[in-house]
MIFI-974202 format. One record per residue: residue in one letter; x, y, z of N, C-alpha, C in turn; residue number from 1. Coordinates in pm, whole numbers. Layout:
residues N
+------+--------+--------+--------+--------+--------+--------+--------+--------+--------+-----+
! code !   n_xx !   n_yy !   n_zz !  ca_xx !  ca_yy !  ca_zz !   c_xx !   c_yy !   c_zz ! pos !
+------+--------+--------+--------+--------+--------+--------+--------+--------+--------+-----+
!    A !      X !      Y !      Z !      X !      Y !      Z !      X !      Y !      Z ! NUM !
...
+------+--------+--------+--------+--------+--------+--------+--------+--------+--------+-----+
//
This chain:
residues 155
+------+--------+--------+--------+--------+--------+--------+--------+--------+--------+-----+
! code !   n_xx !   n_yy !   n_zz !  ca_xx !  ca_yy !  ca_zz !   c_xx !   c_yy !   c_zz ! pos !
+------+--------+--------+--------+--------+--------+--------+--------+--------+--------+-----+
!    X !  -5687 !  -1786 !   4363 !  -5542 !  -1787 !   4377 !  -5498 !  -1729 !   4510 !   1 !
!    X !  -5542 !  -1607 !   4578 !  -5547 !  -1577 !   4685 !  -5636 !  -1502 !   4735 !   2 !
!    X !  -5664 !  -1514 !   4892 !  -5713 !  -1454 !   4981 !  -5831 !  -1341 !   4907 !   3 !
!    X !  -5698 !  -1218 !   4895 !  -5728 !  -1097 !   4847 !  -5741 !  -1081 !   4718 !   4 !
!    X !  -5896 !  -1055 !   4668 !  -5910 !  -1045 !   4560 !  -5853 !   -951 !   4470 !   5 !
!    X !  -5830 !   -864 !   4532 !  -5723 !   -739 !   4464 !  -5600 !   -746 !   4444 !   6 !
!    X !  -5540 !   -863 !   4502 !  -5411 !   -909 !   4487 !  -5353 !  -1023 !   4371 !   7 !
!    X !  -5281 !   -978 !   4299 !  -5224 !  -1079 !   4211 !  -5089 !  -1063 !   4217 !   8 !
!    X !  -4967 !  -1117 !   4146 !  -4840 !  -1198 !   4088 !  -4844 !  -1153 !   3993 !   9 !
!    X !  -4713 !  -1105 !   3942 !  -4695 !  -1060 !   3750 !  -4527 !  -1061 !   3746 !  10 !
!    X !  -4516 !  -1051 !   3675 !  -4375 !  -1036 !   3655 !  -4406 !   -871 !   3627 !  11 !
!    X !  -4268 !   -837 !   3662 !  -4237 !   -630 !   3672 !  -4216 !   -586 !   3571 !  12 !
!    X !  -4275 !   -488 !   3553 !  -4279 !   -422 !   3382 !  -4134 !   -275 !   3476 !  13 !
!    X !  -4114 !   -200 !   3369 !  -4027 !   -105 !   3343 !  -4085 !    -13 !   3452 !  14 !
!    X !  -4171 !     -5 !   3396 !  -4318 !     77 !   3485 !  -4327 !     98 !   3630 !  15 !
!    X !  -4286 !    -34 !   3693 !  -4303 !    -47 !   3845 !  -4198 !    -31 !   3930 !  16 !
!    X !  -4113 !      1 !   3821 !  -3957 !      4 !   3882 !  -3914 !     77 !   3973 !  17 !
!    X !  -3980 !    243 !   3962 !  -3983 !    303 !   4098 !  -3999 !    284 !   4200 !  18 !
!    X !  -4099 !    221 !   4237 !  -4196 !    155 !   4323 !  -4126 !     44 !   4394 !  19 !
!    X !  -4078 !      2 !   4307 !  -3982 !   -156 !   4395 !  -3849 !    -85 !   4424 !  20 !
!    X !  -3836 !      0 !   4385 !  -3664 !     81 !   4458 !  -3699 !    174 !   4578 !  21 !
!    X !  -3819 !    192 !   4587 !  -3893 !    286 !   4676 !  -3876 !    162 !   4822 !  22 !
!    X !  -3955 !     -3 !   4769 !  -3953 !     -1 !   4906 !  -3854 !   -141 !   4922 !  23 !
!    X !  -3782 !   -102 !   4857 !  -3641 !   -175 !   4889 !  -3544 !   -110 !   4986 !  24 !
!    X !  -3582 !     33 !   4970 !  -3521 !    149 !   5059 !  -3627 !    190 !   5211 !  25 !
!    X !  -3713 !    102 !   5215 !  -3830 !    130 !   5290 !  -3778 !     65 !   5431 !  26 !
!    X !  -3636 !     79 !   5511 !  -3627 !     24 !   5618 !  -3473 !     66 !   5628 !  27 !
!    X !  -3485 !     60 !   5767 !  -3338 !    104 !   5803 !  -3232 !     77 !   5748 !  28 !
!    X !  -3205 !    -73 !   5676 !  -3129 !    -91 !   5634 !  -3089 !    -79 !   5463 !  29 !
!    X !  -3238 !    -86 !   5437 !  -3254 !    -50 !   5255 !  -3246 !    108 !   5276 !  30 !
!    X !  -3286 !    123 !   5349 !  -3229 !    299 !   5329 !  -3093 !    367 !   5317 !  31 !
!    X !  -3000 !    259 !   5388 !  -2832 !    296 !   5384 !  -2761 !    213 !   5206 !  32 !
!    X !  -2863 !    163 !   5174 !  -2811 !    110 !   5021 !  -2869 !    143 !   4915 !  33 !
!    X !  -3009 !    195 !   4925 !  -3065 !    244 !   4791 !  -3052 !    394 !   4819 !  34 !
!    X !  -3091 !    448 !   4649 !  -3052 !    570 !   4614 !  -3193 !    603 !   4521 !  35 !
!    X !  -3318 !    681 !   4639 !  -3433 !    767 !   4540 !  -3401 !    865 !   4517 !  36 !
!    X !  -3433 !    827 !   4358 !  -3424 !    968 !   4281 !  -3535 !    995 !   4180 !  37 !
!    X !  -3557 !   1108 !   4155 !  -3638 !   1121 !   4021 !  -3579 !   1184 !   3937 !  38 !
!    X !  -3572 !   1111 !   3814 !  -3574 !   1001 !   3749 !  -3495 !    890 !   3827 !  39 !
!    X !  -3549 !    748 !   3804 !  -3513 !    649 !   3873 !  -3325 !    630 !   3852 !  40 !
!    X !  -3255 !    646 !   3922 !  -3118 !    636 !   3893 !  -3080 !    525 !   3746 !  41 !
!    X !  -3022 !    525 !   3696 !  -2995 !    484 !   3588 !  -2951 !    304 !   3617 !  42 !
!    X !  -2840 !    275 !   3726 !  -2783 !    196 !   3758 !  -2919 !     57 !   3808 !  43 !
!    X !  -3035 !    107 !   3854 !  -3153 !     63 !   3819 !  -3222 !      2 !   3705 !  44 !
!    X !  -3192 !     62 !   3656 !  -3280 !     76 !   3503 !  -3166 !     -1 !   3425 !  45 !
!    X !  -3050 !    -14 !   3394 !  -2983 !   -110 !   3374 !  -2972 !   -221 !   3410 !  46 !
!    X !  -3015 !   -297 !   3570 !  -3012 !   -373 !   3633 !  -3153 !   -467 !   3621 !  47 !
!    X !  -3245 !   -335 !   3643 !  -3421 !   -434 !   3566 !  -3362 !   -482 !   3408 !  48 !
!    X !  -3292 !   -416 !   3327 !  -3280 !   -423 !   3190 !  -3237 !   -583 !   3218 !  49 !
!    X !  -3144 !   -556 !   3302 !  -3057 !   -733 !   3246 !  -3140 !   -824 !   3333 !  50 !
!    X !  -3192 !   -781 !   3437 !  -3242 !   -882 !   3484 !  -3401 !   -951 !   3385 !  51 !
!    X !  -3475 !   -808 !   3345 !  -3600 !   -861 !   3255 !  -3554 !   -926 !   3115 !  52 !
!    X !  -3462 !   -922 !   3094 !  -3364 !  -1041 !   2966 !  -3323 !  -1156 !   2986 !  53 !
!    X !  -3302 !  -1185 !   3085 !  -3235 !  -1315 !   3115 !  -3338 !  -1429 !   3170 !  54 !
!    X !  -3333 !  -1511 !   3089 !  -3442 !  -1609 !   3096 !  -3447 !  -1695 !   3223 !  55 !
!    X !  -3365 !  -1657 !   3305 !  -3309 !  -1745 !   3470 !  -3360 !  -1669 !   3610 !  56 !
!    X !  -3400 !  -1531 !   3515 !  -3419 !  -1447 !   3663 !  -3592 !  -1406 !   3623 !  57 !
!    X !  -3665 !  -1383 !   3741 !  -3776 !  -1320 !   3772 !  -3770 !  -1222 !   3844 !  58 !
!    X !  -3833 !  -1121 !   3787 !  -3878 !  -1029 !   3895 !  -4046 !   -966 !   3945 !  59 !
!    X !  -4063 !  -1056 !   4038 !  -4196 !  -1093 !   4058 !  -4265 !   -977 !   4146 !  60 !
!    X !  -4394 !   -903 !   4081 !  -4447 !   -752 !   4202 !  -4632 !   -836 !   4246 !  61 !
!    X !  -4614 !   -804 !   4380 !  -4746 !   -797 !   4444 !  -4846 !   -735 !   4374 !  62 !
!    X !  -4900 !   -722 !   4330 !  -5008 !   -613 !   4206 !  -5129 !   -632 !   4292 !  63 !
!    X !  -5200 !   -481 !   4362 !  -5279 !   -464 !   4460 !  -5357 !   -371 !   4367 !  64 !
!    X !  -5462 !   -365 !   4312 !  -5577 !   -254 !   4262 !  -5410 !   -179 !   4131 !  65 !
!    X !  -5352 !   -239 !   4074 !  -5218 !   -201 !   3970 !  -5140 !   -111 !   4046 !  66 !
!    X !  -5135 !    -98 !   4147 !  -5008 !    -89 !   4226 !  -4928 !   -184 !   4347 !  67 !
!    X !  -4818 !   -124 !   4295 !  -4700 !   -209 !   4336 !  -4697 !   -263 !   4551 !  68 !
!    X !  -4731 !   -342 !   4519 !  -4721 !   -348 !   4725 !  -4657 !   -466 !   4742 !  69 !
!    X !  -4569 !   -507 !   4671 !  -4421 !   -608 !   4762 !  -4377 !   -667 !   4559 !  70 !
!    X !  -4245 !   -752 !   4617 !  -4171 !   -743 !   4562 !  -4084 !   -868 !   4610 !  71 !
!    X !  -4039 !   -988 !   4491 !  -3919 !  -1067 !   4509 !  -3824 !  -1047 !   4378 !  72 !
!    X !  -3691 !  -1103 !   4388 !  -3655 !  -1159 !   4301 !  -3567 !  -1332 !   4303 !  73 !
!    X !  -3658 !  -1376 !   4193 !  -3639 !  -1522 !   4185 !  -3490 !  -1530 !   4098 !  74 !
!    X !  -3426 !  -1650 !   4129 !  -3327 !  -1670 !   3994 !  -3272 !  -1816 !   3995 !  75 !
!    X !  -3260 !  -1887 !   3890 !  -3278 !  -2041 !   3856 !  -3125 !  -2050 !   3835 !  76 !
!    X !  -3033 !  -2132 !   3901 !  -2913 !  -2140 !   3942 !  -2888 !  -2333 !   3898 !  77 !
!    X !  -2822 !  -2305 !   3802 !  -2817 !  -2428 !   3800 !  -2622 !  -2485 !   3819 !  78 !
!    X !  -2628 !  -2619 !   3913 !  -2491 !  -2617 !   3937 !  -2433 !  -2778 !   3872 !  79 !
!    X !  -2370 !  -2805 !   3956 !  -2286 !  -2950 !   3928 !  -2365 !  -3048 !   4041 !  80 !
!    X !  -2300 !  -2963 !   4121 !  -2373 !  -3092 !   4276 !  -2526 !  -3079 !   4297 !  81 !
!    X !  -2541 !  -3193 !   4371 !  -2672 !  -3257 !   4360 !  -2721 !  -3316 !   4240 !  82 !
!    X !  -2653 !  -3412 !   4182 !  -2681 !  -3403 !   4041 !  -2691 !  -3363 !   3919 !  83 !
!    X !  -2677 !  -3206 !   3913 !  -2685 !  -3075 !   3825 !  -2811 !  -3011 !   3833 !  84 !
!    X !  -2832 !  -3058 !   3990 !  -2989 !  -2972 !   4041 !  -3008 !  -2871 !   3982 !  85 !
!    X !  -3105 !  -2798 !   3972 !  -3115 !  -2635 !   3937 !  -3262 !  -2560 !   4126 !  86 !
!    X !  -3166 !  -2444 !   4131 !  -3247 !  -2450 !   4228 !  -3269 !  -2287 !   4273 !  87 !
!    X !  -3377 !  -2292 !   4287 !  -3397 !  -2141 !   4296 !  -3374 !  -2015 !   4433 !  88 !
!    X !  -3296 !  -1937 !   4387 !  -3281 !  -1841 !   4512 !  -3355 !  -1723 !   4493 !  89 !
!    X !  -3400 !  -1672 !   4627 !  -3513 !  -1555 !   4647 !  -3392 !  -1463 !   4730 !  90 !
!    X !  -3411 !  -1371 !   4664 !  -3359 !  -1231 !   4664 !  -3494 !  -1080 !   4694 !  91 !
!    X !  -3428 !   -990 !   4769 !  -3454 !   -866 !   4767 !  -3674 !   -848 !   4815 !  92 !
!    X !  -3699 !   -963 !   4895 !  -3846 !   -976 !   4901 !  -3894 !   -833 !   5039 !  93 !
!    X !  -3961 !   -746 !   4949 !  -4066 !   -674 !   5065 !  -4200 !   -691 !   5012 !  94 !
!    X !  -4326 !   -650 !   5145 !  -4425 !   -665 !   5100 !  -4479 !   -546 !   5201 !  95 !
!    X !  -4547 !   -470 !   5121 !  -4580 !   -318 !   5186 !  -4642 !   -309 !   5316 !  96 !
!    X !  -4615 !   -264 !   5413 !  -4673 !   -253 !   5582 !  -4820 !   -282 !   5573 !  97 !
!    X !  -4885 !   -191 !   5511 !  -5046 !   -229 !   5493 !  -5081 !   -356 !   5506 !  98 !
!    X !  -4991 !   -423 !   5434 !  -5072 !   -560 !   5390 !  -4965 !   -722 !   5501 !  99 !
!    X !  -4917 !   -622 !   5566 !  -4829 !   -734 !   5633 !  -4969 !   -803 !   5736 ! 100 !
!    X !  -4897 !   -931 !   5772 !  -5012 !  -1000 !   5874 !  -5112 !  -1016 !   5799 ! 101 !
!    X !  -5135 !  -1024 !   5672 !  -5288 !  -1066 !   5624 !  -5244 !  -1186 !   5526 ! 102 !
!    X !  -5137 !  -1244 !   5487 !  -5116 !  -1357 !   5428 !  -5023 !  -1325 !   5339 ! 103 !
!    X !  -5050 !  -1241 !   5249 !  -4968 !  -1204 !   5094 !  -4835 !  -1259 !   5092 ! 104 !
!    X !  -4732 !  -1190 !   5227 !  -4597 !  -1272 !   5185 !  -4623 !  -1401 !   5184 ! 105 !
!    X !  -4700 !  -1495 !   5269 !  -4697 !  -1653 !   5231 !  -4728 !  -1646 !   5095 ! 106 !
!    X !  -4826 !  -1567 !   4998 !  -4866 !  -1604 !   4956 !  -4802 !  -1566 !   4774 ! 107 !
!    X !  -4706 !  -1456 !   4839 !  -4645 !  -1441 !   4758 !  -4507 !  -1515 !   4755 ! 108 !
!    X !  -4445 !  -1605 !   4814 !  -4356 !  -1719 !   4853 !  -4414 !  -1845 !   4777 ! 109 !
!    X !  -4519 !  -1863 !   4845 !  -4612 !  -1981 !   4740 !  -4593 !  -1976 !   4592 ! 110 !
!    X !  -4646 !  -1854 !   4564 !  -4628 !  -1843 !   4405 !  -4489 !  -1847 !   4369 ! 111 !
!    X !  -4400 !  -1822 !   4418 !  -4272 !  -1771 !   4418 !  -4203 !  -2000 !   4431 ! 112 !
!    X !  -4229 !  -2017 !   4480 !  -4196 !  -2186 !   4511 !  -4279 !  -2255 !   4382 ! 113 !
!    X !  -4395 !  -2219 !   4394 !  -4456 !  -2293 !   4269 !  -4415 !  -2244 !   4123 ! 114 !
!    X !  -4292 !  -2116 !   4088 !  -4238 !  -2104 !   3974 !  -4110 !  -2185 !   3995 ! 115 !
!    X !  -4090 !  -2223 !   4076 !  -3945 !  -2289 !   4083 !  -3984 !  -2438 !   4051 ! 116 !
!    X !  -4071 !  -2526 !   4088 !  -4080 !  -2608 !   4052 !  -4173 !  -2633 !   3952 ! 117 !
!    X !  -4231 !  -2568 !   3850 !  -4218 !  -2552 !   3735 !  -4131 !  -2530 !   3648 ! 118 !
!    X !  -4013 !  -2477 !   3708 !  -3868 !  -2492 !   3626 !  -3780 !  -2588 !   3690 ! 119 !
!    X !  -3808 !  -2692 !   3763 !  -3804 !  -2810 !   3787 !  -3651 !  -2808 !   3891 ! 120 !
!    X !  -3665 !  -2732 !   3958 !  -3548 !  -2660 !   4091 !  -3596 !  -2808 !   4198 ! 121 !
!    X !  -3479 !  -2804 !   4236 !  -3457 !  -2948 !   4352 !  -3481 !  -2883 !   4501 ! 122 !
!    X !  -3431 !  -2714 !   4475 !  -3460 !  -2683 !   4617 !  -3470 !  -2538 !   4602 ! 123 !
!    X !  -3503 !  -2445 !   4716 !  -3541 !  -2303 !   4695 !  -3481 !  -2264 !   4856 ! 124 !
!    X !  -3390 !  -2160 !   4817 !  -3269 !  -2077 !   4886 !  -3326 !  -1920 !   4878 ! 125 !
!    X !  -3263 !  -1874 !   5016 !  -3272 !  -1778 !   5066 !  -3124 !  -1720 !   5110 ! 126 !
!    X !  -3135 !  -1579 !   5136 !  -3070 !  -1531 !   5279 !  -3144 !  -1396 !   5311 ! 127 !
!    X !  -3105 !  -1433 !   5513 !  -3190 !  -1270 !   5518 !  -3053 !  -1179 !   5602 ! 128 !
!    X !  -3059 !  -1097 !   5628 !  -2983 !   -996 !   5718 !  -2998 !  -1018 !   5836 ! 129 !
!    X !  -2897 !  -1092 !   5887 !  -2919 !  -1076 !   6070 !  -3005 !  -1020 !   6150 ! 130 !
!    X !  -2972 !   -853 !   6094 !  -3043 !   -770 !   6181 !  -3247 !   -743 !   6088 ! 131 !
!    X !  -3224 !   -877 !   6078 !  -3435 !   -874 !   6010 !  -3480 !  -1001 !   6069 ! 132 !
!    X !  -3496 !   -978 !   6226 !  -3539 !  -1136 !   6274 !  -3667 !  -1118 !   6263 ! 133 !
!    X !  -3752 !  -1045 !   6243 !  -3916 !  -1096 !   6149 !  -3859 !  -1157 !   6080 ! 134 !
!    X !  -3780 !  -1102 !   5961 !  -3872 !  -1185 !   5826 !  -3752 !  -1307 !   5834 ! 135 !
!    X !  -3628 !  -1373 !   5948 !  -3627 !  -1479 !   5974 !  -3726 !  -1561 !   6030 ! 136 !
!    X !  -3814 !  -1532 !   6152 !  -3910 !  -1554 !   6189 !  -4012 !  -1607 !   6091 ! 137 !
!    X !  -4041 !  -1544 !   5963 !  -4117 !  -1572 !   5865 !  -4083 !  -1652 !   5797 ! 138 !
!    X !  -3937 !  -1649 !   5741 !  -3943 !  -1786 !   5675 !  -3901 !  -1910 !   5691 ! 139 !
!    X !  -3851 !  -1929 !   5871 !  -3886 !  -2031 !   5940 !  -4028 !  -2052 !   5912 ! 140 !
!    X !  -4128 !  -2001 !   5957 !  -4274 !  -2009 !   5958 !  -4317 !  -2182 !   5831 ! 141 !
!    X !  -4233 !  -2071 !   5690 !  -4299 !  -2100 !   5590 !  -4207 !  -2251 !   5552 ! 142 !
!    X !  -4115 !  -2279 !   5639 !  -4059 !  -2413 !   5637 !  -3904 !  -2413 !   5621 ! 143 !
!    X !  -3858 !  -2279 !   5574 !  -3706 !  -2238 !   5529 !  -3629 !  -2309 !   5677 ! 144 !
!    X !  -3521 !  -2346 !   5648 !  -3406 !  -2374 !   5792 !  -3300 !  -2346 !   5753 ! 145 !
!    X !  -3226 !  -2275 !   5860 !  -3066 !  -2209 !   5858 !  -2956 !  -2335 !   5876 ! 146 !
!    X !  -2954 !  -2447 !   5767 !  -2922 !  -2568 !   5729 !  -2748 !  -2497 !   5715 ! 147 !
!    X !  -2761 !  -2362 !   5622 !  -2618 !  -2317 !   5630 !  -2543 !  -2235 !   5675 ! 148 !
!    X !  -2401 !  -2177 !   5688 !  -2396 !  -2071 !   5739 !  -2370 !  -2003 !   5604 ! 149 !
!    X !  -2455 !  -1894 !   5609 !  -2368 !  -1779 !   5463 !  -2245 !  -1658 !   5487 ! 150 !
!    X !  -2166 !  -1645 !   5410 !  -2067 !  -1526 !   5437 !  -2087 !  -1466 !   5320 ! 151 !
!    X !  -2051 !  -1381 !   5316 !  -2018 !  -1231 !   5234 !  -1892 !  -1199 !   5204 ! 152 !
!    X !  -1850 !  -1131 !   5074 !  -1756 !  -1045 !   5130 !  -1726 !   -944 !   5002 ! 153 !
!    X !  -1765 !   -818 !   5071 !  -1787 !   -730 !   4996 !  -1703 !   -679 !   4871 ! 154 !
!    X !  -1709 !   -613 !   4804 !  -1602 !   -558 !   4716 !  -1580 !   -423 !   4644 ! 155 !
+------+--------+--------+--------+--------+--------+--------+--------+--------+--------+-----+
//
């Protein structure tokens, strides 16, 4: 399945939840939005809750020797246009410094594309932060194109 034999794909138990808030906060800019704490803030733990319930969302962990070293979240969006496509957007993806440059994010994207079209998605959506031209860089690489413009607006 990949490269690294120590490396697998799972969906996120309760368990790993630290770990993926750890390095969601692991960069300049996840650092001005997440909040480590011990015990894992609550607003967390509510948020894995609904997200590990809902049969539309994934939350997919890198599993290296059973610890946590990257992190997406998938979610199956189904609309009107395009037919009543259903199509999957990737959210919130790190993959731990160690292991950068050795394949895993392709390879955790791969797996991440090959659950979408097993739930039979017409297309697979992104967005990244301006200020992260690697991991634009990267998923140009992996075939992604800035086809749109996205806006925001906070609340």
């Amino acid at each position: 399945m990949n490269e690294n034999s120590n490396i697998r794909f799972r969906l996120a138990t309760i368990g790993d939840l630290d770990a993926i808030v750890r390095m969601l906060a692991h960069d300049d800019i996840g650092a001005t939005r997440e909040r480590i704490e011990t015990p894992t803030a609550e607003c967390y733990i509510e948020a894995f809750n609904d997200i590990n319930t809902d049969p539309k969302q994934e939350l997919i962990v890198v599993d290296e020797d059973g610890q946590v070293a990257g992190c997406l979240e998938l979610t199956f969006i189904r609309g009107l246009s395009r037919e009543g496509m259903v199509r999957a957007q990737i959210e919130s993806v790190r993959v731990a410094d160690h292991l950068r440059g050795q394949g895993v994010g392709q390879q955790l994207f791969e797996h991440a594309i090959s659950r979408a079209r097993e739930r039979g998605c017409g297309l697979v959506q992104l967005t990244s932060d301006k200020a992260r031209p690697d991991a634009i860089r990267f998923y140009e690489q992996l075939g992604f194109t800035a086809s749109h413009e996205g806006m925001k607006l906070k609340l």
